[in-house]
FIKETOR-632391 format. One record per residue (C-alpha): x, y, z; residue number from 1; residue in three letters. Coordinates in pm, 1 decimal. Layout:
! FIKETOR-632391
((X; Y; Z); NUM; "Ala"),
...
This chain:
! FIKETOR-632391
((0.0; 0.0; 0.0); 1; "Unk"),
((88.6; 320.1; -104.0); 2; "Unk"),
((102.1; 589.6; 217.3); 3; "Unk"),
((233.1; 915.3; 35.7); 4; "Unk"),
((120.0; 961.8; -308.2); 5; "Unk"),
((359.3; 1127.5; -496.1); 6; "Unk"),
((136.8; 1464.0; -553.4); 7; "Unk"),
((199.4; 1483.2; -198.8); 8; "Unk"),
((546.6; 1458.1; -177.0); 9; "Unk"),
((564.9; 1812.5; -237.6); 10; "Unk"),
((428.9; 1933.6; 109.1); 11; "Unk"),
((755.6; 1721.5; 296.7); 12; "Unk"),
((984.8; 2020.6; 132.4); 13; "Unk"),
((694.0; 2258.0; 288.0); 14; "Unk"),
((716.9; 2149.9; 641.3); 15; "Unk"),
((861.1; 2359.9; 903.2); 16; "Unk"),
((805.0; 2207.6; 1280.8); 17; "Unk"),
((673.8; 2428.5; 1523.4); 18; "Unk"),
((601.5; 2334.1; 1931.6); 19; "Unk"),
((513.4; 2555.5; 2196.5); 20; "Unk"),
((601.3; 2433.8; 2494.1); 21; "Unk"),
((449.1; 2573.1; 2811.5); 22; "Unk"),
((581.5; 2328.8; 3109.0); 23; "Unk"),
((769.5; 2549.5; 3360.1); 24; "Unk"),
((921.9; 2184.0; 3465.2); 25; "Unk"),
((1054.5; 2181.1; 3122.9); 26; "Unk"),
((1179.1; 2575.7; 3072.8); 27; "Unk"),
((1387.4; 2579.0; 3445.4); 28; "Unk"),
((1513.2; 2236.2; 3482.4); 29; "Unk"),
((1460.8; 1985.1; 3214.7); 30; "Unk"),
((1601.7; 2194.1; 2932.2); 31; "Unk"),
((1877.8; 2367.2; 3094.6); 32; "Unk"),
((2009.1; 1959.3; 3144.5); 33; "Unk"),
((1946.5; 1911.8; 2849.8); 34; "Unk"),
((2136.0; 2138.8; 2649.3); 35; "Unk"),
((2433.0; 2171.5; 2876.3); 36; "Unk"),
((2484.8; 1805.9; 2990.8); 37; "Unk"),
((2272.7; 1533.5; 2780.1); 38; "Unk"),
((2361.9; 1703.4; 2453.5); 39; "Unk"),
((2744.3; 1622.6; 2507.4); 40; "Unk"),
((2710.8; 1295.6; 2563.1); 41; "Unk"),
((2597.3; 1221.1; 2192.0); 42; "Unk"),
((2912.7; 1259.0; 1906.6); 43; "Unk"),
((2763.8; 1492.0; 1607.5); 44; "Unk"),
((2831.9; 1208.3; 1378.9); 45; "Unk"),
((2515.2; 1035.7; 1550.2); 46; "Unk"),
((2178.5; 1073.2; 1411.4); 47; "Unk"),
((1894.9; 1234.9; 1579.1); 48; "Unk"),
((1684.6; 897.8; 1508.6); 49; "Unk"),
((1937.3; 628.5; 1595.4); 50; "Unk"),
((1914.7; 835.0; 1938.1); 51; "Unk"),
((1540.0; 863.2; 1975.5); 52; "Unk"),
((1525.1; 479.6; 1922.1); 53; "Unk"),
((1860.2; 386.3; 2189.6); 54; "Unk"),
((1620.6; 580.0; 2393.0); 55; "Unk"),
((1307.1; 310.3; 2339.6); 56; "Unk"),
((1547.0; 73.9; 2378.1); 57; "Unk"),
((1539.9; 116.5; 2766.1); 58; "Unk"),
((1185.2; 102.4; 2789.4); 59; "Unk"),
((1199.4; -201.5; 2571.5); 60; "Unk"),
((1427.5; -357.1; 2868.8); 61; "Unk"),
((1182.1; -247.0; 3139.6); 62; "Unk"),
((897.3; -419.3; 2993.7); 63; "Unk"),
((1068.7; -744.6; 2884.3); 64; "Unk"),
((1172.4; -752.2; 3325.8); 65; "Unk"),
((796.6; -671.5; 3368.6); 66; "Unk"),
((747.3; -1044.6; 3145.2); 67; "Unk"),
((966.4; -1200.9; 3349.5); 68; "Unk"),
((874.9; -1099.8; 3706.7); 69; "Unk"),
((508.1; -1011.3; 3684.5); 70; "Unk"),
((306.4; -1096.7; 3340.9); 71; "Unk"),
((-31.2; -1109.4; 3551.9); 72; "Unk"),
((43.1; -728.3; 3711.1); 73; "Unk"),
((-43.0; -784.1; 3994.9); 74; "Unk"),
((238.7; -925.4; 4198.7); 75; "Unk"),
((521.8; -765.5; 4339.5); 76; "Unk"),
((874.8; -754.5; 4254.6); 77; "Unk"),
((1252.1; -745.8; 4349.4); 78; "Unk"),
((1262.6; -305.3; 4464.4); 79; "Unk"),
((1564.4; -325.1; 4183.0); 80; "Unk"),
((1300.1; -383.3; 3894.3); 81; "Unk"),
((1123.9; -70.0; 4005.5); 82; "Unk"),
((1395.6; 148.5; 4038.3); 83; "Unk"),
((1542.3; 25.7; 3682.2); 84; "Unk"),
((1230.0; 120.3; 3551.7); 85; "Unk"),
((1227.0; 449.6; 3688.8); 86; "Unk"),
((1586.8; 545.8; 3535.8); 87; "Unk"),
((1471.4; 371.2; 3204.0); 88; "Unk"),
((1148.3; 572.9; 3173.4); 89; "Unk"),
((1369.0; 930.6; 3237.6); 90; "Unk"),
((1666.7; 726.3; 3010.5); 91; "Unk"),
((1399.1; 736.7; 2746.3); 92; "Unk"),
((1262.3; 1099.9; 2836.8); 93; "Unk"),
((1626.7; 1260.2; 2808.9); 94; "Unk"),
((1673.6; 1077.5; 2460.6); 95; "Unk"),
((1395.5; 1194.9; 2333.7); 96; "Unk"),
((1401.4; 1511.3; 2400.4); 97; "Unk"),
((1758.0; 1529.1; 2281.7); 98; "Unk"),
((1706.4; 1400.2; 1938.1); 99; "Unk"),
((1532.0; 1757.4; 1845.2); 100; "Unk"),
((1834.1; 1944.5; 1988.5); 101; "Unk"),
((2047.4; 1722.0; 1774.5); 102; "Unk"),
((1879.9; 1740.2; 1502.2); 103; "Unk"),
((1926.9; 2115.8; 1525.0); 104; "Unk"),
((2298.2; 2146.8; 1594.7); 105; "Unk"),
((2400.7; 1858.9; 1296.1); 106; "Unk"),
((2123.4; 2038.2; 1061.0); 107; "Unk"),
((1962.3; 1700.2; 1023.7); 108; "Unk"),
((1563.3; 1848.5; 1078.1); 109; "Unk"),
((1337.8; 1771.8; 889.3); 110; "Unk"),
((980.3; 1528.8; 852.6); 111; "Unk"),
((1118.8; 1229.1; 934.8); 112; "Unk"),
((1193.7; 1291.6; 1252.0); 113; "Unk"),
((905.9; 1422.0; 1405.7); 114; "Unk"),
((767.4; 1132.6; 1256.3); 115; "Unk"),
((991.2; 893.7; 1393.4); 116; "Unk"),
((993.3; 1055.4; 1698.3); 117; "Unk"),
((599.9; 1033.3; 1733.8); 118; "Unk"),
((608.9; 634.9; 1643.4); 119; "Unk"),
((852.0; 546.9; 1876.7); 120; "Unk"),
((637.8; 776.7; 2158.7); 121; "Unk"),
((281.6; 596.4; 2033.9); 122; "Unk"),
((512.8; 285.3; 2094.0); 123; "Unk"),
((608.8; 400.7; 2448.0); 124; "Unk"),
((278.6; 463.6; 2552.5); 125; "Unk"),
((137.1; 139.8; 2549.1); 126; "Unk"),
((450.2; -42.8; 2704.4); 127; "Unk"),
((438.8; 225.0; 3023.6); 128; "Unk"),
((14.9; 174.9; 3062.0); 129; "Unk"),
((171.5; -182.5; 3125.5); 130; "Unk"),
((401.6; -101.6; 3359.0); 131; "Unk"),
((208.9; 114.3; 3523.0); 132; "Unk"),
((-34.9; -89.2; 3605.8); 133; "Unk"),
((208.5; -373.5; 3717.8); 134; "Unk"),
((378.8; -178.6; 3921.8); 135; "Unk"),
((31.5; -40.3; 4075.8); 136; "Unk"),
((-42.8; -360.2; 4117.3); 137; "Unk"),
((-399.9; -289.8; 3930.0); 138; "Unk"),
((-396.3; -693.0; 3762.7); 139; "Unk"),
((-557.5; -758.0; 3433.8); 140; "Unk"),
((-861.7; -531.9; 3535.2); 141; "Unk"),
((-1076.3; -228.2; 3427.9); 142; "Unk"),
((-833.0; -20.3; 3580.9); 143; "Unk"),
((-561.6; -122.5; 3366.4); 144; "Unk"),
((-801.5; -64.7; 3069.1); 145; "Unk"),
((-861.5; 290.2; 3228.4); 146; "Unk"),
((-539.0; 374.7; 3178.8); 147; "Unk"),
((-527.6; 256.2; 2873.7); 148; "Unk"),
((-797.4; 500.8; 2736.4); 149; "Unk"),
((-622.8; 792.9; 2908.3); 150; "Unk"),
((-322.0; 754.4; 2776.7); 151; "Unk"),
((-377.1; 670.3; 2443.1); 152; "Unk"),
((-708.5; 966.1; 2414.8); 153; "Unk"),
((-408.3; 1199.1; 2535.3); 154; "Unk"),
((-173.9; 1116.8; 2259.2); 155; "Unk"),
((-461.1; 1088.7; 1980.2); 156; "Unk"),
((-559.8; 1447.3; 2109.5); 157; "Unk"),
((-210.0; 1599.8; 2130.0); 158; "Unk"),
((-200.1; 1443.7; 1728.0); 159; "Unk"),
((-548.9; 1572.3; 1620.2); 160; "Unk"),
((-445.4; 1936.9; 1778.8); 161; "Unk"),
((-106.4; 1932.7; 1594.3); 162; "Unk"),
((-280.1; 1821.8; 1256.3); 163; "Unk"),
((-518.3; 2076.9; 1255.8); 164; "Unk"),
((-312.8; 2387.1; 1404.8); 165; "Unk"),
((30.2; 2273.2; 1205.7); 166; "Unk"),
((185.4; 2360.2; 1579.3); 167; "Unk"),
((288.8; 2081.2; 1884.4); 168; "Unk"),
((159.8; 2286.3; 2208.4); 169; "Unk"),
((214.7; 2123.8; 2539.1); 170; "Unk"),
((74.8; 2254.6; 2802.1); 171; "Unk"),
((187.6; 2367.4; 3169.6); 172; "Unk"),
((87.5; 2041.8; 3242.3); 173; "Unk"),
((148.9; 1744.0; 2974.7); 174; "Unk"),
((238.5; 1396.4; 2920.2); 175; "Unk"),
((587.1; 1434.0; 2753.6); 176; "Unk"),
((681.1; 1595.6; 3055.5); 177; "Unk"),
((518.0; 1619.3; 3381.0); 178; "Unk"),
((364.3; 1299.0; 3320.2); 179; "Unk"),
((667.9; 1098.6; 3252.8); 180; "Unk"),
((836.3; 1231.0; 3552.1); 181; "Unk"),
((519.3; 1128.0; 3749.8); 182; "Unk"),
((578.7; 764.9; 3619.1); 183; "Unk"),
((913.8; 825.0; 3662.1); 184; "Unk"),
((850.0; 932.6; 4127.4); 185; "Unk"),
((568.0; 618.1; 4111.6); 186; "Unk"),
((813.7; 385.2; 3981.1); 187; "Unk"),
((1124.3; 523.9; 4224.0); 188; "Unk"),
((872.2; 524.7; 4563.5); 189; "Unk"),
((762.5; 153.5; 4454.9); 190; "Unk"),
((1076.3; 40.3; 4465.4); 191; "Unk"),
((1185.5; 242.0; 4777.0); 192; "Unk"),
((834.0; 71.1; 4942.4); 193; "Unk"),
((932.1; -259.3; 4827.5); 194; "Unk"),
((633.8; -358.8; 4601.6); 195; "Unk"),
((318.6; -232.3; 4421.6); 196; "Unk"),
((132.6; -345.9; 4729.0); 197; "Unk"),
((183.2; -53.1; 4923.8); 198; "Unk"),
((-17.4; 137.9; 4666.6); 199; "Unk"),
((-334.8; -56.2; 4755.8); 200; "Unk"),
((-330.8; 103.2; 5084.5); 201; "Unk"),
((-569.2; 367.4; 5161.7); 202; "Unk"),
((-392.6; 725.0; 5096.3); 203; "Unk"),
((-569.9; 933.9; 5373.5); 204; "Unk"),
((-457.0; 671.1; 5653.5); 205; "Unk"),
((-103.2; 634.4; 5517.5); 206; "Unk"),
((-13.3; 1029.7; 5502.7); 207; "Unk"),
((-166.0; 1023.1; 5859.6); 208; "Unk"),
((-490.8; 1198.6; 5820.0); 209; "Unk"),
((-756.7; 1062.0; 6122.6); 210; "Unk"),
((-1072.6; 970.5; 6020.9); 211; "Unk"),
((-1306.8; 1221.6; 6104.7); 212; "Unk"),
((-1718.8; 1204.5; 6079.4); 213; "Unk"),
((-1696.4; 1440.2; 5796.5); 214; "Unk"),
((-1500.1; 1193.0; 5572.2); 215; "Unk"),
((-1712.6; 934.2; 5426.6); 216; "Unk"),
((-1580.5; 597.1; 5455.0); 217; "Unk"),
((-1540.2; 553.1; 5114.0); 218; "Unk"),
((-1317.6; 834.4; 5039.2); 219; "Unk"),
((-1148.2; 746.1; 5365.0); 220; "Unk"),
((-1024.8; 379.7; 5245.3); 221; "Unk"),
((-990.3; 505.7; 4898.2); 222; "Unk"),
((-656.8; 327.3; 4809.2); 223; "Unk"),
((-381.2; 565.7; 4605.2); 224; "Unk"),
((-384.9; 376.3; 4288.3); 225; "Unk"),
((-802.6; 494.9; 4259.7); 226; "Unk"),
((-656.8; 877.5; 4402.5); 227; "Unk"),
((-430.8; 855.2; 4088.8); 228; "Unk"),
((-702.2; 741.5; 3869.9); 229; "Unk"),
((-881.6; 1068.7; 3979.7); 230; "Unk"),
((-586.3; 1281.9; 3937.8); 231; "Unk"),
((-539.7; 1131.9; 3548.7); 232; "Unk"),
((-903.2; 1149.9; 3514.0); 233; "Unk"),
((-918.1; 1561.7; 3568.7); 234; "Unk"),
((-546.2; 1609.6; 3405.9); 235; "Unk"),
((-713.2; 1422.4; 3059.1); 236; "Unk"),
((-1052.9; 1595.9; 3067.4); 237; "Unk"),
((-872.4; 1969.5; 3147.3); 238; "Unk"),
((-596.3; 1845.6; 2819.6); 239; "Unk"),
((-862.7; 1713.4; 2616.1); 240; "Unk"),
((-1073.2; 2048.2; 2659.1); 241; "Unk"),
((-785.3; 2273.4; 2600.3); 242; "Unk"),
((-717.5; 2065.2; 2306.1); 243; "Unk"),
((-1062.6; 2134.6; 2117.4); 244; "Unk"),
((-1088.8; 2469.1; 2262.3); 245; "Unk"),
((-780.1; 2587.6; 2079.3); 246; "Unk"),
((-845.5; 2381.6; 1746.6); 247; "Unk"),
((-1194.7; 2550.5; 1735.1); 248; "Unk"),
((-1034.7; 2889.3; 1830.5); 249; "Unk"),
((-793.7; 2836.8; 1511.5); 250; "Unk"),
((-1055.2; 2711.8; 1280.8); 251; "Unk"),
((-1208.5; 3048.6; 1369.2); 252; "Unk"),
((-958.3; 3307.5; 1267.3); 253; "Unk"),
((-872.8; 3168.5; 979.6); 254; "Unk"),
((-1266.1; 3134.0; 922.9); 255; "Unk"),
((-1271.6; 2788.0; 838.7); 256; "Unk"),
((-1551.3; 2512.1; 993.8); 257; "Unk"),
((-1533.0; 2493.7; 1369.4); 258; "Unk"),
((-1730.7; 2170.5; 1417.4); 259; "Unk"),
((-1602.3; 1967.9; 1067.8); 260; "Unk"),
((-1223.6; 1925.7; 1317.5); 261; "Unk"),
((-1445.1; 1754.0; 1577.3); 262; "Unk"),
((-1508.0; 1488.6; 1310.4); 263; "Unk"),
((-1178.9; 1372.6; 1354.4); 264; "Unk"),
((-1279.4; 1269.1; 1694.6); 265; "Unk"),
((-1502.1; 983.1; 1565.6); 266; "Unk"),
((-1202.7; 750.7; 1468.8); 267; "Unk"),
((-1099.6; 719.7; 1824.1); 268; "Unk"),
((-1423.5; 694.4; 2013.4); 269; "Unk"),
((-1600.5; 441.1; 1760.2); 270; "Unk"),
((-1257.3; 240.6; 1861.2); 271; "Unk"),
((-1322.3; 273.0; 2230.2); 272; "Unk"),
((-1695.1; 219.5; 2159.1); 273; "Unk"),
((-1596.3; -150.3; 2079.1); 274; "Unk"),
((-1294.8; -222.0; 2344.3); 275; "Unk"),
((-1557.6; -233.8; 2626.7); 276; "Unk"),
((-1811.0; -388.7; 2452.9); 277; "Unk"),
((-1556.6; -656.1; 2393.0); 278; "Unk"),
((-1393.9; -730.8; 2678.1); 279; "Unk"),
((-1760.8; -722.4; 2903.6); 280; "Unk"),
((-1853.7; -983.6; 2623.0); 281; "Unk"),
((-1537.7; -1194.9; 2640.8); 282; "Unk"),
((-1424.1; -1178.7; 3066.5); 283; "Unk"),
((-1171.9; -1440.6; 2963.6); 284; "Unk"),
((-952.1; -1164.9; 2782.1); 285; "Unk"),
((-982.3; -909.9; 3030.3); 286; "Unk"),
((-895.8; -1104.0; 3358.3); 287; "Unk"),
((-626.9; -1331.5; 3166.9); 288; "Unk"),
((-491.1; -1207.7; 2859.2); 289; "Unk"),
((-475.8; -860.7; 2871.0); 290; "Unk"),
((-143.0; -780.3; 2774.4); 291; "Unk"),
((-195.2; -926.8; 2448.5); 292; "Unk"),
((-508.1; -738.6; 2417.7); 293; "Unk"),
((-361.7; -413.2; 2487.1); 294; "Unk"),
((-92.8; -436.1; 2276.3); 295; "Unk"),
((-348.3; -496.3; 1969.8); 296; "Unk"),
((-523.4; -166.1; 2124.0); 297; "Unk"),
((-182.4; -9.1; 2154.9); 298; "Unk"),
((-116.9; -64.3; 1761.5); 299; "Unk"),
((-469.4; 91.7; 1676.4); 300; "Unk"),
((-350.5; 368.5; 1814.4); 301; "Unk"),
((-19.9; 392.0; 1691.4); 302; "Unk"),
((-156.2; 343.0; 1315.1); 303; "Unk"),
((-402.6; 599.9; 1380.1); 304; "Unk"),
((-139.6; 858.7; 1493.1); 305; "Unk"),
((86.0; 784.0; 1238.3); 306; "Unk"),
((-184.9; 829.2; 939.3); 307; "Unk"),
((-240.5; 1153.2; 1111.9); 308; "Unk"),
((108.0; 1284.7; 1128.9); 309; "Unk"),
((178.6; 1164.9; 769.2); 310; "Unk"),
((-74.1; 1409.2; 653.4); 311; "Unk"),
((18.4; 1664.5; 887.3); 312; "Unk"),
((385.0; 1604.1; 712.9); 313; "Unk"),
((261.4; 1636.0; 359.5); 314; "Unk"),
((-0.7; 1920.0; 427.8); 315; "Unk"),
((-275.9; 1625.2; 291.3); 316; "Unk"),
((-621.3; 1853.5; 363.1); 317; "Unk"),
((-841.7; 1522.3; 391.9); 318; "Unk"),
((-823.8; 1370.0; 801.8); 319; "Unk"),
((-732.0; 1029.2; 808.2); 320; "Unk"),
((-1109.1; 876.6; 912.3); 321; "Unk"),
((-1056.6; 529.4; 863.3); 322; "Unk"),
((-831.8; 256.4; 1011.6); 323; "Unk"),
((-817.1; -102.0; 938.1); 324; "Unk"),
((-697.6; -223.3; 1236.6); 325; "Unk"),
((-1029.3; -126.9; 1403.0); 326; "Unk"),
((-1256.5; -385.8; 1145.3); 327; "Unk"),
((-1167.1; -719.1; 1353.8); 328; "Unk"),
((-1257.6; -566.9; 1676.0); 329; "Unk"),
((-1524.0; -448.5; 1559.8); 330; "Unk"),
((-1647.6; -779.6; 1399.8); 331; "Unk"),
((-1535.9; -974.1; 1710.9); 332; "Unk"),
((-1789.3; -720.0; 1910.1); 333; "Unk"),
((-2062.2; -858.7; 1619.9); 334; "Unk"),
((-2008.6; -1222.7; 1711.3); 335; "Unk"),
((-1994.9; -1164.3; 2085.8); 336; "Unk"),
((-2295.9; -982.3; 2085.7); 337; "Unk"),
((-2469.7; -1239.5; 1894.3); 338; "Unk"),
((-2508.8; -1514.5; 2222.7); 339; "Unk"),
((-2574.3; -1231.2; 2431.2); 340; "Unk"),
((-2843.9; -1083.6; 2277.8); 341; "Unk"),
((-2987.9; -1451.4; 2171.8); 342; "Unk"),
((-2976.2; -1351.5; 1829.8); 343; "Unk"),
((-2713.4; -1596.1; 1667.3); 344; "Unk"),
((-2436.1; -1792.9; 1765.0); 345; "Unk"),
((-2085.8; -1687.7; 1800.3); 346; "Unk"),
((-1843.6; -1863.4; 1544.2); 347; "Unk"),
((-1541.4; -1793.5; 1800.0); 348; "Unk"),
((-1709.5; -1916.6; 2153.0); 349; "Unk"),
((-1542.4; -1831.5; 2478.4); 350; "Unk"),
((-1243.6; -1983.5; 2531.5); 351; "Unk"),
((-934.3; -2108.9; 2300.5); 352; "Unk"),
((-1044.3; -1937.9; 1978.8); 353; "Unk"),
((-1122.0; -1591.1; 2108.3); 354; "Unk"),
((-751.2; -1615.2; 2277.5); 355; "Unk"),
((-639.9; -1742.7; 1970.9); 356; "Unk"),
((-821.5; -1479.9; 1770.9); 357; "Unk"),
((-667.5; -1179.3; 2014.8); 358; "Unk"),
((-303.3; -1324.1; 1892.7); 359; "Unk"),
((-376.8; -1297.4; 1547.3); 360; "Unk"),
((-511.2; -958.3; 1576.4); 361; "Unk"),
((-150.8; -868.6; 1731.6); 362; "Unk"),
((-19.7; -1029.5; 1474.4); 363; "Unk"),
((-238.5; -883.0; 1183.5); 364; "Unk"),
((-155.4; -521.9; 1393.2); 365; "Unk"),
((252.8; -547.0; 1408.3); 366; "Unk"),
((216.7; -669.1; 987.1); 367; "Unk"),
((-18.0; -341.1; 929.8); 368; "Unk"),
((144.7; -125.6; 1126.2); 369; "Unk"),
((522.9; -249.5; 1012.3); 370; "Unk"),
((440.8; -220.0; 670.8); 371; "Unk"),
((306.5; 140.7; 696.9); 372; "Unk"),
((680.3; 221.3; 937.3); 373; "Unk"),
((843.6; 77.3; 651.5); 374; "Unk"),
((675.5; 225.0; 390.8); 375; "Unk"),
((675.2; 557.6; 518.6); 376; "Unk"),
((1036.0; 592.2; 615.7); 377; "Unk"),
((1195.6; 428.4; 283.3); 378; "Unk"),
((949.6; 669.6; 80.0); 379; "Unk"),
((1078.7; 974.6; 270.4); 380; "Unk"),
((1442.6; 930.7; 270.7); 381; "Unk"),
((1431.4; 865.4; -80.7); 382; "Unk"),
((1242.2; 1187.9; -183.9); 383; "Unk"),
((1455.9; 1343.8; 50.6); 384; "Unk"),
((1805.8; 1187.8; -16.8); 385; "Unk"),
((1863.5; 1097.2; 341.7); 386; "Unk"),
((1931.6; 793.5; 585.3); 387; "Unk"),
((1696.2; 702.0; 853.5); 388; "Unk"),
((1953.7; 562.7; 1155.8); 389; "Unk"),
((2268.9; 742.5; 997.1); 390; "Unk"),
((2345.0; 1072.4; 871.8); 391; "Unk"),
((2403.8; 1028.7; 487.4); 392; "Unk"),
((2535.4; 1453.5; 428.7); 393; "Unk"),
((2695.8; 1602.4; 725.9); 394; "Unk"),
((2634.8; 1942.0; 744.4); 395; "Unk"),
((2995.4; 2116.5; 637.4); 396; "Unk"),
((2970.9; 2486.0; 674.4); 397; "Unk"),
((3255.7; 2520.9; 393.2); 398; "Unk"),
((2992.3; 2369.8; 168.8); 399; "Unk"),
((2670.5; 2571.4; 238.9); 400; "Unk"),
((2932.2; 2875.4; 153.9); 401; "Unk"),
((2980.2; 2752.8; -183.6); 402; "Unk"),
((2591.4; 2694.4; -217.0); 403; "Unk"),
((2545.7; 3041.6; -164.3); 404; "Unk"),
((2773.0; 3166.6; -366.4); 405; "Unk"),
């Protein structure tokens, strides 16, 4: 399948990246590391890519320890798993936000990377709603699927925005940053406690607040793993907000359809439509194959964003609507519902082949979803005359002085 067709090509010379970034996390402390200390630990001859991805790499390592010591998430582990996870996930966070300055100092920007860099992030997210949850302790339950839709809604937002706006704003508080670094304390105070356990304890009584008549019970014994649920809950409906608010306010001045952006919406919420209605239908994925499950989720996602930063690249007018990754799900839902609604049988039953059926959809999703990475990347650094992982032209000032003369 053809992703870029070549009338589009055109709009990759076009692009120009432009991010706003608001986090006063990020202006005082995280960038000041960055660009005195981080930055020097990568030679110029590197490229900004081959960093972003020996960045994933660590996160890659944290999740394959998560396999090992805790595939039901819900058990918990040596303190050293924990804290490895906590200096992978800022690892990650420092390479990634390095790649940009990088890219800037070997005069290296350009589509590809932000593209890159927005895969390998769409494949971060789902591997850290994983370990999150294991190291929370939250099992192969609705809350892990909770965190799940935050997550991924907050990426698919922060994509929509950028699509629509041509402009990456993160807010004072955002995912890249302040959330990461949340992970990042959860992760380093798990393994300081000594296991995801001590997040099932209630939050009120561990902090040493007395119960009093005026607390109900409830929100008394209200565990911190639910308190964080709350927290995410208000952070992703305040994001989401600003999100729309400021597409629609963009729309406006340049007096264009405010509502027709909202469209774009549809995609992901038609998606989430069916994940619930599948996994009430089929309990046997939810409370024992999950992981599998949420990786097929994960690569929805990923596919989705992609399709939408591909046409952000190429300036393509016409929103990516449709995603093919979303048809067995939504088919599985069909012969669920069937038994349940004493309609008509269900060709896949309850037990081996719906399992079954969930690996082939990660399957079907990693040969969709590796075709369109491939695709993508070969078709750009051939229009382009560049390398993906290595720098094929290294900028040589002597050079660009000829050019200009």
């Amino acid at each position: 399948m053809v992703y870029i067709r070549q009338k589009n090509l055109e709009g990759l010379h076009r692009y120009k990246y432009a991010g706003v970034d608001h986090s006063l996390t990020s202006k005082y402390i995280l960038k000041p590391f960055y660009n005195n200390v981080a930055i020097k630990c990568f030679p110029m001859s590197m490229a900004p890519n081959a960093i972003t991805l020996s960045g994933f790499s660590f996160v890659v390592i944290n999740f394959l320890t998560l396999l090992w010591y805790n595939p039901t998430l819900d058990q918990d582990m040596p303190s050293w798993v924990y804290a490895s996870w906590a200096i992978g996930l800022f690892l990650y966070q420092t390479f990634d936000a390095v790649d940009g300055t990088q890219a800037r100092r070997t005069h290296q920007s350009g589509p590809l990377g932000e593209l890159f860099d927005h895969g390998v992030d769409a494949c971060n997210t789902v591997l850290e709603v994983l370990l999150f949850a294991a190291a929370m302790n939250l099992g192969q339950s609705w809350y892990t699927v909770l965190t799940l839709f935050g997550s991924t809604l907050t990426f698919y937002i922060q994509t929509w925005d950028e699509y629509y706006t041509q402009t990456l704003i993160l807010g004072i508080v955002s995912g890249p940053v302040e959330g990461i670094l949340t992970l990042c304390i959860v992760y380093a105070i798990t393994a300081v406690k000594g296991g995801g356990s001590f997040w099932q304890q209630s939050m009120l009584q561990t902090i040493g607040v007395s119960k009093r008549g005026m607390i109900p019970d409830y929100f008394y014994e209200m565990p911190w793993n639910q308190w964080y649920m709350v927290y995410g809950g208000l952070v992703l409906v305040a994001n989401t907000v600003q999100s729309a608010m400021h597409v629609m306010e963009v729309q406006r001045e340049r007096k264009k359809d405010v509502i027709k952006p909202l469209y774009g919406l549809l995609p992901y919420f038609v998606t989430w439509t069916f994940i619930p209605a599948y996994l009430h239908l089929q309990p046997v994925i939810l409370e024992y194959h999950l992981i599998p499950f949420v990786f097929y989720v994960g690569l929805i996602n990923a596919y989705s964003v992609g399709l939408m930063i591909v046409a952000h690249l190429t300036q393509n007018p016409t929103f990516p609507m449709y995603n093919v990754l979303t048809i067995p799900l939504g088919l599985a839902v069909l012969d669920s519902a069937g038994p349940f609604l004493g309609l008509w049988p269900s060709a896949l039953g309850y037990g081996t082949y719906q399992i079954a059926f969930i690996f082939m959809c990660v399957g079907f999703g990693f040969g969709v979803y590796g075709s369109f990475v491939y695709d993508i990347i070969t078709t750009i650094c051939d229009y382009l005359d560049i390398w993906c992982l290595t720098i094929k032209h290294p900028y040589n000032p002597e050079d660009e002085k000829k050019k200009v003369k």
